[in-house]
C-alpha positions as CSV (number, residue, x, y, z in Angstrom):
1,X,64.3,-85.3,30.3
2,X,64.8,-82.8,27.5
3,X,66.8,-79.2,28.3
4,X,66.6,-76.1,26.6
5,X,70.3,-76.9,25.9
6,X,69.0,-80.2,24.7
7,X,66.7,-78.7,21.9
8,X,69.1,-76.0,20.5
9,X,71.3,-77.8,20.3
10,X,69.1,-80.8,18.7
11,X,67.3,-78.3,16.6
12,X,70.7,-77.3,15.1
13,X,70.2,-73.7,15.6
14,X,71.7,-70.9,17.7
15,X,69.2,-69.0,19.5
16,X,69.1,-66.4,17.1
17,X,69.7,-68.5,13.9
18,X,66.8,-70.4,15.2
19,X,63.4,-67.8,14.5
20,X,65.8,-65.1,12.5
21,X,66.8,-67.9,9.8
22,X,63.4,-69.0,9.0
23,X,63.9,-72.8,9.2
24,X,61.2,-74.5,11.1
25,X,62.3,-75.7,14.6
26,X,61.0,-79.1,15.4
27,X,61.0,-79.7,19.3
28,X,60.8,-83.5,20.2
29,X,59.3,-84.8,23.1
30,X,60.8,-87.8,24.8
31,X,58.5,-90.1,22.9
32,X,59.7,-88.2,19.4
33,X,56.6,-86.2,18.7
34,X,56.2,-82.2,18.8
35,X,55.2,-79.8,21.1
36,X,51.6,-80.2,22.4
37,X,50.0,-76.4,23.3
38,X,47.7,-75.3,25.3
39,X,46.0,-72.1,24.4
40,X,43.9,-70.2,27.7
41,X,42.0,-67.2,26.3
42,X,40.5,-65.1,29.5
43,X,37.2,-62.5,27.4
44,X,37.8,-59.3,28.9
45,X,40.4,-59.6,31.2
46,X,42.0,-56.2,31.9
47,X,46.0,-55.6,31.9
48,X,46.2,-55.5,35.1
49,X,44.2,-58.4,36.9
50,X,46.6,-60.8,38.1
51,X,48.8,-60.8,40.8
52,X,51.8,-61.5,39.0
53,X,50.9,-57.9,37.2
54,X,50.6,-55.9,40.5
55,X,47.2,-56.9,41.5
56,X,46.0,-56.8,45.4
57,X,42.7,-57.6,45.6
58,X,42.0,-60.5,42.9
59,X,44.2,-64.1,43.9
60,X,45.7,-65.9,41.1
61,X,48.2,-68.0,42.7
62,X,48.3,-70.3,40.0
63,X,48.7,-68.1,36.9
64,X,51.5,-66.1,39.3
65,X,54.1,-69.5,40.0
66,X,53.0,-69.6,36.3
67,X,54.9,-66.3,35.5
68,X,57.7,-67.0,37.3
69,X,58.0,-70.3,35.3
70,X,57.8,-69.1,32.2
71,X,58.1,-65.2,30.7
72,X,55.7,-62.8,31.5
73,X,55.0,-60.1,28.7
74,X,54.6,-56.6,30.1
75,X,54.0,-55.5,26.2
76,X,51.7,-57.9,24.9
77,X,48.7,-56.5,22.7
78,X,45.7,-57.1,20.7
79,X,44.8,-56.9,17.2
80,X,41.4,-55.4,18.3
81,X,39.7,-53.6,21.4
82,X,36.9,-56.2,20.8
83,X,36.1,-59.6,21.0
84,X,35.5,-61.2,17.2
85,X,38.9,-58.8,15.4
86,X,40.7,-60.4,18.1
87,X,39.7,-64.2,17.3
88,X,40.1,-63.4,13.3
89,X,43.7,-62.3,14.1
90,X,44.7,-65.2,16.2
91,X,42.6,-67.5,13.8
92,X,44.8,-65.8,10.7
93,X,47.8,-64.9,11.7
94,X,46.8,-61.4,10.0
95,X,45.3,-57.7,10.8
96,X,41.5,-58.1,11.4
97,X,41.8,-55.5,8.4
98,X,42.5,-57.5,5.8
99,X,40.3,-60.4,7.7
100,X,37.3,-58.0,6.6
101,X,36.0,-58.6,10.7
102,X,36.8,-54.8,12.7
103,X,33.9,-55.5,15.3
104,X,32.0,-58.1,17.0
105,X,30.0,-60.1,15.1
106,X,26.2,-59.6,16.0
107,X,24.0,-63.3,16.3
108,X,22.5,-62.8,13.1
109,X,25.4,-61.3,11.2
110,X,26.2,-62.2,7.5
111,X,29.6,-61.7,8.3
112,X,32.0,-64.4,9.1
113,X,35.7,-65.8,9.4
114,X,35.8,-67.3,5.5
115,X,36.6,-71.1,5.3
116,X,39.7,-69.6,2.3
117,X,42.3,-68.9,5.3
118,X,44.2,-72.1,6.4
119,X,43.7,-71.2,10.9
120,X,46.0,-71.9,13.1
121,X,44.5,-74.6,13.9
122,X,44.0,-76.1,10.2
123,X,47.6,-75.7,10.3
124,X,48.4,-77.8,13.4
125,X,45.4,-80.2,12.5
126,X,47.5,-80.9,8.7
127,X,50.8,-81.6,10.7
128,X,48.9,-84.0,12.9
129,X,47.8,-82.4,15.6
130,X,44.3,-83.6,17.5
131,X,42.6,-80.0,17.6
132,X,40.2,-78.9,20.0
133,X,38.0,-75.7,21.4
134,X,36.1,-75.6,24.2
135,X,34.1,-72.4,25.1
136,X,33.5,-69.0,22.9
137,X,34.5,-68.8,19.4
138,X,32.4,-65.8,17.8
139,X,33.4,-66.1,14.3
140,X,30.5,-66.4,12.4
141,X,26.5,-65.5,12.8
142,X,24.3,-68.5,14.1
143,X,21.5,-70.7,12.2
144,X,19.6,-69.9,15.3
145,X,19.1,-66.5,14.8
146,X,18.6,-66.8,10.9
147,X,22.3,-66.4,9.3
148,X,24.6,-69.3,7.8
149,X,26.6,-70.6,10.6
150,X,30.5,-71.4,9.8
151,X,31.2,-73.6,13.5
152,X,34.6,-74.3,14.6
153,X,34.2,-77.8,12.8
154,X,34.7,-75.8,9.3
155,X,38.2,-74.5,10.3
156,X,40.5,-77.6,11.8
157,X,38.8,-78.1,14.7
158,X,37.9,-81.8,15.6
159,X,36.6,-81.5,18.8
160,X,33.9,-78.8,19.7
161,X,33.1,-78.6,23.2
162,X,30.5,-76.4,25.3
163,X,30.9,-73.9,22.6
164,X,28.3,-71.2,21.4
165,X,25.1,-71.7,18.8
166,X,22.9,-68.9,19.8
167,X,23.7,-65.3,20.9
168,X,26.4,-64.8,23.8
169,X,25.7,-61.0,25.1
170,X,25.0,-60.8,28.4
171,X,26.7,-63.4,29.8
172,X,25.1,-67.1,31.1
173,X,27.0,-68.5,33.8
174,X,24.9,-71.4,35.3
175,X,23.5,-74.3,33.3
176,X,21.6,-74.3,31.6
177,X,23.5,-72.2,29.4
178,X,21.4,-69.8,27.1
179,X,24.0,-69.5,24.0
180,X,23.8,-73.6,23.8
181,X,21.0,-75.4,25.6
182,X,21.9,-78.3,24.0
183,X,24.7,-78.4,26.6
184,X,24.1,-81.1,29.0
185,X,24.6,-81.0,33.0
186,X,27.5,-82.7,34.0
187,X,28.7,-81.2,37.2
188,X,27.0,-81.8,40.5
189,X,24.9,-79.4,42.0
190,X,24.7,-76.0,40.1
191,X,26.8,-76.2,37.1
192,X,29.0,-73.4,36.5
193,X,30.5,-72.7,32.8
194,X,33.9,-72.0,34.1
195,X,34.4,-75.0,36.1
196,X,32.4,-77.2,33.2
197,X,35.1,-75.6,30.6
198,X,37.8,-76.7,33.3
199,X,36.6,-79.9,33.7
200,X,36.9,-80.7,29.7
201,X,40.1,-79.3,29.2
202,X,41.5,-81.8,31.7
203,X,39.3,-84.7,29.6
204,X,40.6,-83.6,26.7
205,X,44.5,-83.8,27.3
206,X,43.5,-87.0,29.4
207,X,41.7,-88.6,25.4
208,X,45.0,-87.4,23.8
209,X,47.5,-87.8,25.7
210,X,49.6,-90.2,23.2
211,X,49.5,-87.7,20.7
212,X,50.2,-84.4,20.1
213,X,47.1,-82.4,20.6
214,X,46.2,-78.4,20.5
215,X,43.7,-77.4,22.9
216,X,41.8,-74.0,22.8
217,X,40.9,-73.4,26.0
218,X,38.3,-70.1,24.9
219,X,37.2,-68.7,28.9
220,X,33.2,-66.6,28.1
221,X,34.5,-65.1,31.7
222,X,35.2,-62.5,32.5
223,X,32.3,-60.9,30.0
224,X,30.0,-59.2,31.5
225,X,27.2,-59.7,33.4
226,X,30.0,-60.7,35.6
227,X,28.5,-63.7,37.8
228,X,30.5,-65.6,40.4
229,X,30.1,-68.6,42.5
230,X,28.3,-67.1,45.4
231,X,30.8,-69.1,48.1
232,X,33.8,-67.4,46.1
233,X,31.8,-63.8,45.7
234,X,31.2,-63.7,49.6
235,X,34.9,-64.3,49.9
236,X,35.8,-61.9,48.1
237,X,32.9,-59.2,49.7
238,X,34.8,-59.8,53.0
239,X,38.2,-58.5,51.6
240,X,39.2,-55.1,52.7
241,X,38.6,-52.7,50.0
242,X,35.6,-55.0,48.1
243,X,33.4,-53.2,45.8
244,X,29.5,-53.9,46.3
245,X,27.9,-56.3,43.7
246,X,28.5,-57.2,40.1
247,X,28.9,-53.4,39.1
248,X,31.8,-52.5,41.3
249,X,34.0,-50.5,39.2
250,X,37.4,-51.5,41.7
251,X,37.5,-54.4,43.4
252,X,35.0,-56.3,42.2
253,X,34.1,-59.3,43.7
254,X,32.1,-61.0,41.4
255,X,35.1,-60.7,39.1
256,X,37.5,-61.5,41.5
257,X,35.2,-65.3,41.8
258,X,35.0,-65.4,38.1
259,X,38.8,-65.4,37.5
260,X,39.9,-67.8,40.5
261,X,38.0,-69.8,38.7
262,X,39.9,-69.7,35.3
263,X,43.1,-69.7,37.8
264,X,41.8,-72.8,39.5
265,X,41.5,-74.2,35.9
266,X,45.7,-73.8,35.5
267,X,46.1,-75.3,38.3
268,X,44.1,-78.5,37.3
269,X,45.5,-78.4,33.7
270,X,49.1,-77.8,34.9
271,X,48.6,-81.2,37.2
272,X,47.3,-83.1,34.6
273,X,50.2,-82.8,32.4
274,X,52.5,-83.7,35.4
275,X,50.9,-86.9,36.0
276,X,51.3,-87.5,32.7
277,X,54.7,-86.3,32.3
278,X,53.6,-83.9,30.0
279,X,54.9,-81.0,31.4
280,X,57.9,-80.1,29.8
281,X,56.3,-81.2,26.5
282,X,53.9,-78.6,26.3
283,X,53.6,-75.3,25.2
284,X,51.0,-73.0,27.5
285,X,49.5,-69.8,26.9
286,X,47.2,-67.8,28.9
287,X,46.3,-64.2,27.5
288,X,43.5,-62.1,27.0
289,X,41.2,-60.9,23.9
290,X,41.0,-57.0,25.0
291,X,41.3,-54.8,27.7
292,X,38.6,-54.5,30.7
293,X,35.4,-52.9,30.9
294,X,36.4,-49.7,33.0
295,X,32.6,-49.9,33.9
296,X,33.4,-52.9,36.1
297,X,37.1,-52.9,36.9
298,X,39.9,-51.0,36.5
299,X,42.8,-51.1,33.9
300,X,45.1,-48.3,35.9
301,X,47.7,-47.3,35.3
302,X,46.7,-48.2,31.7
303,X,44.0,-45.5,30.6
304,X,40.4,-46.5,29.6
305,X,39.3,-49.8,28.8
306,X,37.6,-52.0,26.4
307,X,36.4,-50.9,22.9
308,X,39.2,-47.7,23.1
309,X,42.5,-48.1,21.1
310,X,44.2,-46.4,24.5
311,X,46.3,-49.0,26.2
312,X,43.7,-50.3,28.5
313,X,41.8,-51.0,25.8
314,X,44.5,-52.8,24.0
315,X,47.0,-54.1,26.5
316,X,46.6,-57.5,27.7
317,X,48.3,-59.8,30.2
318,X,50.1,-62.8,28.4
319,X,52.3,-65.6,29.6
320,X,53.9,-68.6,28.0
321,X,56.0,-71.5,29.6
322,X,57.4,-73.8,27.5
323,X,60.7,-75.4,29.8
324,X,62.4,-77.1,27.3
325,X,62.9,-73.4,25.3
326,X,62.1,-70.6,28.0
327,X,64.1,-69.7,30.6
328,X,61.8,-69.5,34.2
329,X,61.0,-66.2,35.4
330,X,62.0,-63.7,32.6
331,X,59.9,-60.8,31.7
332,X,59.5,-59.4,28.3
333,X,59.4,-56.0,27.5
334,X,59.0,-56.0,23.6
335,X,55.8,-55.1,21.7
336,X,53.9,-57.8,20.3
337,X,50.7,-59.3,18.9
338,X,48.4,-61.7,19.1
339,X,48.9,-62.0,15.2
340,X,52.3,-63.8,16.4
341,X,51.2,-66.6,17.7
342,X,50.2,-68.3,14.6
343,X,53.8,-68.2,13.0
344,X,55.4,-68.8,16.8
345,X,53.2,-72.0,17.5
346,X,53.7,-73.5,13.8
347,X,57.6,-72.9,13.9
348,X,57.5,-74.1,17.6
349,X,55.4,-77.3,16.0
350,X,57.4,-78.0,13.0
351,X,55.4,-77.0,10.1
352,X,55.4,-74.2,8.1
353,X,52.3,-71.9,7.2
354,X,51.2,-72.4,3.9
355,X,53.3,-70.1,1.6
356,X,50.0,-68.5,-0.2
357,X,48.8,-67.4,2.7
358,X,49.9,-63.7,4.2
359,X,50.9,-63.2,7.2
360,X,51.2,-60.0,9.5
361,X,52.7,-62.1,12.6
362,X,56.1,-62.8,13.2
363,X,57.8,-65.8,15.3
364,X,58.3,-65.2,18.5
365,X,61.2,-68.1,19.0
366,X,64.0,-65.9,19.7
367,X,62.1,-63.4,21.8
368,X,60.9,-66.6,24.2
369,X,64.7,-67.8,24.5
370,X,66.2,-64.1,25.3
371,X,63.5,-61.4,25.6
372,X,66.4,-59.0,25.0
373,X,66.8,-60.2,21.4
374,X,64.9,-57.9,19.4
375,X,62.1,-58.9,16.8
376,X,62.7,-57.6,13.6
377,X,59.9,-55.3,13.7
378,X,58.8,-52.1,15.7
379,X,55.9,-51.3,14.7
380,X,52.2,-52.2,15.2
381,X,49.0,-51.5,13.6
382,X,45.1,-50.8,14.6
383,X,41.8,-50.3,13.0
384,X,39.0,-49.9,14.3
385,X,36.3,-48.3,12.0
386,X,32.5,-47.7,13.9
387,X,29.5,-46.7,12.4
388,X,28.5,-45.4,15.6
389,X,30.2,-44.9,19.0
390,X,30.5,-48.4,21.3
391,X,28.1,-48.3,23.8
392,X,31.0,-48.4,26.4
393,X,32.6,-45.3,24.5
394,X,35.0,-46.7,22.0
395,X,34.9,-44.3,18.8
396,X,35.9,-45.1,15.1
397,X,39.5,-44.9,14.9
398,X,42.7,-45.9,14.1
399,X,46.6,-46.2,16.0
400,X,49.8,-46.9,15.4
401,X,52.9,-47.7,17.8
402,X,56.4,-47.2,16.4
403,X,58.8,-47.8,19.2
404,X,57.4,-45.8,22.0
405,X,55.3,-43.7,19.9
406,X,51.9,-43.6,20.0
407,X,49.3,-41.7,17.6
408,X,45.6,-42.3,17.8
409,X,43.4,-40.7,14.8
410,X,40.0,-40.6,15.0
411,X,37.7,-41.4,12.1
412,X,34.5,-39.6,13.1
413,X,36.0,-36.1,14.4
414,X,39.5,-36.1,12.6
415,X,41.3,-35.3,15.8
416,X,44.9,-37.2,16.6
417,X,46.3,-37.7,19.7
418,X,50.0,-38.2,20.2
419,X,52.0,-40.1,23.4
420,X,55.1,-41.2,24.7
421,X,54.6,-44.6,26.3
422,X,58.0,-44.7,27.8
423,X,57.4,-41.6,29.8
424,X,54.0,-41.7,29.9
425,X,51.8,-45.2,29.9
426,X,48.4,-43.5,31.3
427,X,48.6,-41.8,27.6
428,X,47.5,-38.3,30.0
429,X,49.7,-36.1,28.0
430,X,48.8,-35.4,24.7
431,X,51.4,-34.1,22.6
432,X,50.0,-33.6,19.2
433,X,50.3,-30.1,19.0
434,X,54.2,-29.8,20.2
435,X,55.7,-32.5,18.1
436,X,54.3,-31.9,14.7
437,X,57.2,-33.7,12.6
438,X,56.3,-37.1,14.6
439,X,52.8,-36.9,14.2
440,X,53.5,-36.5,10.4
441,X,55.5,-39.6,10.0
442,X,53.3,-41.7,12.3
443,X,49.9,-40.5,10.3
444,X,51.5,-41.1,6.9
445,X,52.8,-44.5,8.4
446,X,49.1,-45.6,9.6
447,X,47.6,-44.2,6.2
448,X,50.1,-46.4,3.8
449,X,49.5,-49.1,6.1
450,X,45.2,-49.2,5.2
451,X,45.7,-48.5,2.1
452,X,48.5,-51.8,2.1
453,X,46.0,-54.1,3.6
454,X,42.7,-52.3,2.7
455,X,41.0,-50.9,5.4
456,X,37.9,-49.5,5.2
457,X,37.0,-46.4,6.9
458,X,33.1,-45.7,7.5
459,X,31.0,-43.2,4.9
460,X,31.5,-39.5,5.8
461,X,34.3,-40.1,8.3
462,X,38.0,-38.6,7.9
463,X,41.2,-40.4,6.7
């Protein structure tokens, strides 16, 4: 079986020279093909949900012997405090900016991810991957409610599975499933959507298992409504310190169902690929698309939640294993982005991204061998522009994080807000108006940046 040792050293890099020289490392399984990967995107999944991240109440025994296999991120972001910005970035590799998608596309909306960028998994597809999504995409309006539909087919993927063709708000749980009822039963008794998206993923790395494949495992939990198995909610409602029904804001238990489900799902995946001796072959991801809704959980210590640029808005949980390359049980501390995962997947698959194509990500190789190596950036970017408040009381704005600085600026009242993270991640001391010369720099850092990659700021609000 392969070592870490065995693929530095076969690579012919040192583990710096290996992401900090920009040559492409090209991991071989034992049957001389690369990496397969296996993406697990939880919708909504706060900071601080699993166990493995201080969480009592919810069980994720699975995604926890997960962490201490692989390296757990403590500073992982997104590219967005919503749900389509998010799936651009990953998508591009690039700012949801310069993507032209800054909020959730609508079911009818003319906007859409545009067939020019070469995705991450157009990338993998041309170095001979077999690509595949299963669940939500939300890239593009649907034909269904009137708009030109751009389906994961027209971006590298060759397998779409249970996946969305109608409107996804609201949530749809049991089959029949409102966003596709073209989606036929398959599960005894009453379907649910996370065990059906479980069930595929395991059929899927069972149809390719002789090749390398790239599987997008896209979880619609835990989106509100939030709607669990009923035999795992009453579990859950017999816990000390359960929340009543599907609105609990702590302790939810209809949440708590929805993501032992999705940790059920590792489980099944991660035993799949040891009967198939895949295990050490594969790269696996789990991670979430934007923080919680603070309506029905909590993202403490973080502050606030979905649709806010604070952290608990922005801050995700993310773990990779890969055992060939990272070291079991390691913990990351430094800042990154779900814009790194297209240049870290394609170096960790052996092709480069096309050279026309920008990118804002940077590999995360090095980082995954020794999380004390530093990347060779410290700085991160948000924008989030809003005609109008979000209903769960995000605001137009924009943020920056240099080091552990933090400035907010809001569009629509011009205010700022300034934090130290290091000494302050609940972001509950403002210090905007006692350290004027760091404001300064980080504002004319955040301004050079939209005007860099174009941002667009709504009519009548401030820059």
């Amino acid at each position: 079986m392969s070592t870490r040792r065995d693929f530095i050293k076969a690579a012919g890099f040192g583990i710096v020279d290996l992401a900090m020289s920009g040559a492409v490392a090209k991991p071989k399984s034992a049957a001389g093909r690369n990496p397969n990967i296996v993406f697990i995107l939880a919708d909504d999944l706060g900071w601080a949900e699993l166990g493995c991240y201080g969480n009592t109440f919810n069980e994720t025994p699975n995604l926890d012997r997960l962490a201490k296999q692989g390296m757990r991120f403590t500073d992982a972001y997104t590219a967005a405090p919503v749900c389509s910005p998010y799936r651009a970035a990953l998508m591009t590799g690039q700012y949801p900016a310069r993507t032209g998608i800054t909020d959730y596309l609508r079911p009818n909306d003319k906007k859409h991810l545009s067939t020019e960028y070469i995705t991450i998994s157009e990338a993998l597809k041309n170095a001979g991957y077999a690509t595949g999504i299963i669940g939500k995409w939300h890239l593009t309006g649907y034909a269904n409610h009137g708009a030109k539909e751009f389906p994961p087919a027209m971006h590298g993927f060759d397998e779409t599975i249970v996946s969305e063709n109608r409107g996804i708000g609201g949530g749809s749980y049991f089959h029949p499933y409102h966003f596709n009822r073209e989606v036929q039963k398959r599960l005894p008794g009453k379907e649910y959507l996370v065990d059906r998206c479980n069930l595929e993923a395991i059929e899927f790395i069972e149809r390719h298992k002789n090749e390398s494949f790239f599987l997008y495992l896209s979880h619609y939990a835990v989106h509100t409504r939030l709607t669990g198995k009923p035999e795992l909610v009453a579990e859950f409602e017999k816990k000390p310190g359960a929340g009543k029904g599907f609105k609990a804001q702590r302790n939810n238990p209809h949440l708590a169902a929805q993501l032992k489900s999705i940790d059920e799902g590792i489980g099944m995946i991660r035993t799949k690929l040891d009967e198939l001796g895949l295990s050490s072959d594969t790269i696996l991801v789990f991670t979430g698309d934007n923080g919680g809704e603070d309506r029905v959980t909590s993202n403490a210590p973080l502050r606030a939640g979905k649709s806010t640029l604070y952290e608990g808005g922005i801050r995700v949980p993310l773990i990779m294993s890969y055992p060939i390359l990272v070291p079991a049980g390691t913990i990351c501390k430094t800042p990154t982005s779900n814009i790194d995962f297209y240049p870290t997947l394609c170096q960790l698959a052996g092709t480069r991204p096309d050279s026309k194509q920008h990118f804002d990500g940077v590999s995360l190789t090095d980082v995954l061998q020794n999380p004390k190596i530093p990347l060779q950036r410290d700085i991160l970017y948000w924008h989030y522009p809003l005609e109008k408040p979000h209903f769960l009381g995000g605001h137009s704005s924009g943020a920056v994080r240099k080091g552990d600085w933090k400035l907010i600026e809001y569009f629509d009242t011009g205010q700022k807000e300034l934090y130290n993270l290091a000494d302050d991640i609940g972001e509950e001391n403002n210090l905007v108006n006692t350290n004027h010369e760091k404001v300064a720099e980080l504002h004319g850092l955040l301004k050079a940046w939209r005007k860099d990659v174009g941002a667009k700021i709504p009519s009548g609000q401030t820059d």
